[in-house]
C-alpha positions as CSV (number, residue, x, y, z in Angstrom):
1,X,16.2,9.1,-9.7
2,X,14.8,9.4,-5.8
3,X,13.1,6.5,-4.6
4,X,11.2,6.1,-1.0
5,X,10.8,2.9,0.4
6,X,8.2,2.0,2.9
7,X,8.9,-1.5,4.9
8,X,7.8,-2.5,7.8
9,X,4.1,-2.7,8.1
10,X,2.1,-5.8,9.0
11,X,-0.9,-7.3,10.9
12,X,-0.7,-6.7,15.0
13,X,-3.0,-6.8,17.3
14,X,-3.4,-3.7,19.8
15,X,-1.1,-2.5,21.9
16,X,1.8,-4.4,19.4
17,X,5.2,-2.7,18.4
18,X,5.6,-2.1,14.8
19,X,9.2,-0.5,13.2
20,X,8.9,1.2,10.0
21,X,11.4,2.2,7.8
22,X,12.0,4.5,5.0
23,X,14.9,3.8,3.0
24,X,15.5,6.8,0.5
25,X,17.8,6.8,-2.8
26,X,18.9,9.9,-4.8
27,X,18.7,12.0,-2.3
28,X,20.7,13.9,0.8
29,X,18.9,13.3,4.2
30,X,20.7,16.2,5.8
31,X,19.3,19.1,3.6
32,X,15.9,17.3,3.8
33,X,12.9,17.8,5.9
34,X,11.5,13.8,6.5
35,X,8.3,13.2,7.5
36,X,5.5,10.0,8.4
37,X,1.9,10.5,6.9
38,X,-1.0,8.1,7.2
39,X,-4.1,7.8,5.5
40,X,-7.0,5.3,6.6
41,X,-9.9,4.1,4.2
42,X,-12.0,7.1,3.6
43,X,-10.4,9.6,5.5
44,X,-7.8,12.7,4.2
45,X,-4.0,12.0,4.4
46,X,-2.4,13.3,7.8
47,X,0.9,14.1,8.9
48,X,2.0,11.6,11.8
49,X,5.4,13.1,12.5
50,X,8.1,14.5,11.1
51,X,11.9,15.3,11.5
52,X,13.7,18.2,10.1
53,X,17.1,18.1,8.6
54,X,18.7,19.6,11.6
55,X,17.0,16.7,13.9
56,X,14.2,18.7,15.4
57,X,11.2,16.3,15.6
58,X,7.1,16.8,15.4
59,X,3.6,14.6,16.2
60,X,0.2,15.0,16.2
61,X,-1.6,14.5,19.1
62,X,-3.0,11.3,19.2
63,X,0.6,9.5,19.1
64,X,2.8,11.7,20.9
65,X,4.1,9.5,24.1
66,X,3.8,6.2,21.7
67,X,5.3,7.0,18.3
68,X,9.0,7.8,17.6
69,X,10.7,9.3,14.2
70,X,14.4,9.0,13.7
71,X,16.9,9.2,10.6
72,X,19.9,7.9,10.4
73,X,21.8,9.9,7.7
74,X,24.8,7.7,7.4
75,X,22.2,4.9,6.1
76,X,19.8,7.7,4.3
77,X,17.0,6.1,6.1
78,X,13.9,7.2,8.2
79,X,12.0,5.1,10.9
80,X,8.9,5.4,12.8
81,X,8.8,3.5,16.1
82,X,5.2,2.7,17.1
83,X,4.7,1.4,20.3
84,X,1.1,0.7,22.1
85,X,-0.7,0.1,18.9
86,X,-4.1,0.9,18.4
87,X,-7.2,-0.3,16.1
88,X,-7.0,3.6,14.9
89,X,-3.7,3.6,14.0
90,X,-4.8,1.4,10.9
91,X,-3.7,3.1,7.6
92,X,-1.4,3.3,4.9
93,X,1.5,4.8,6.1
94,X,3.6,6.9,3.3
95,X,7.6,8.6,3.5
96,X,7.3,12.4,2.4
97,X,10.9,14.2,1.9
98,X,10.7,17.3,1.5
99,X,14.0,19.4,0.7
100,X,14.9,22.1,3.0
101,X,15.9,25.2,0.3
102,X,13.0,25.1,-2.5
103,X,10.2,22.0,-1.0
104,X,10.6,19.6,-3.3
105,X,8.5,17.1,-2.5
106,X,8.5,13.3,-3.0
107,X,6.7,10.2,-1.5
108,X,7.2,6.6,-1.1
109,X,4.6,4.2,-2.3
110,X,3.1,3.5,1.3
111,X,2.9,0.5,3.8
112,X,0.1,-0.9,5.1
113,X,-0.4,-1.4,9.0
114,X,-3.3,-2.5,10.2
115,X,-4.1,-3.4,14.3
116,X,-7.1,-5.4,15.2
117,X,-8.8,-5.0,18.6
């Protein structure tokens, strides 16, 4: 069966580094579509960034310049660098694969980061 596994998160203060990583089972990275969503207490899930199968990669606003996404298909796994770390940027961060030719769709169980001031 596909499995997405979040690690990485933690406690940091601001302007911190954090590495996540999204380790993915039963499935193909290179006909997938992988992507980094967040969601903070109270507030709707958002799409942080993502990176298609062919490599091509996408961020919201407020962490383009300090947030990275790469995949390394050889490993089937995902990261999210996160550099300059801010209170804000506290949330449960989720894995979302989505497969290029019909969307399938499947997420990991989350990973909590949270950055104090």
């Amino acid at each position: 069966q596909v499995q997405l596994v979040e690690s990485g998160g933690g406690v940091v203060q601001a302007g911190a580094t954090l590495r996540l990583s999204c380790a993915a089972s039963g499935i193909i990275l290179r006909i997938y579509a992988m992507g980094w969503y967040r969601q903070a207490p109270g507030k709707q899930r958002e799409l942080v960034a993502n990176i298609t199968s062919g490599g091509t990669t996408n961020y919201v606003d407020s962490v383009k310049g300090r947030f990275t996404i790469s995949k390394n298909n050889a490993k089937n796994t995902v990261y999210l660098q996160m550099n300059s770390l801010k209170p804000e940027d506290t949330a449960v961060y989720y894995c979302n694969a989505r497969r290029d030719y019909d969307f399938k769709t499947y997420w990991g169980q989350g990973t909590q980061v949270t950055v104090s001031s």
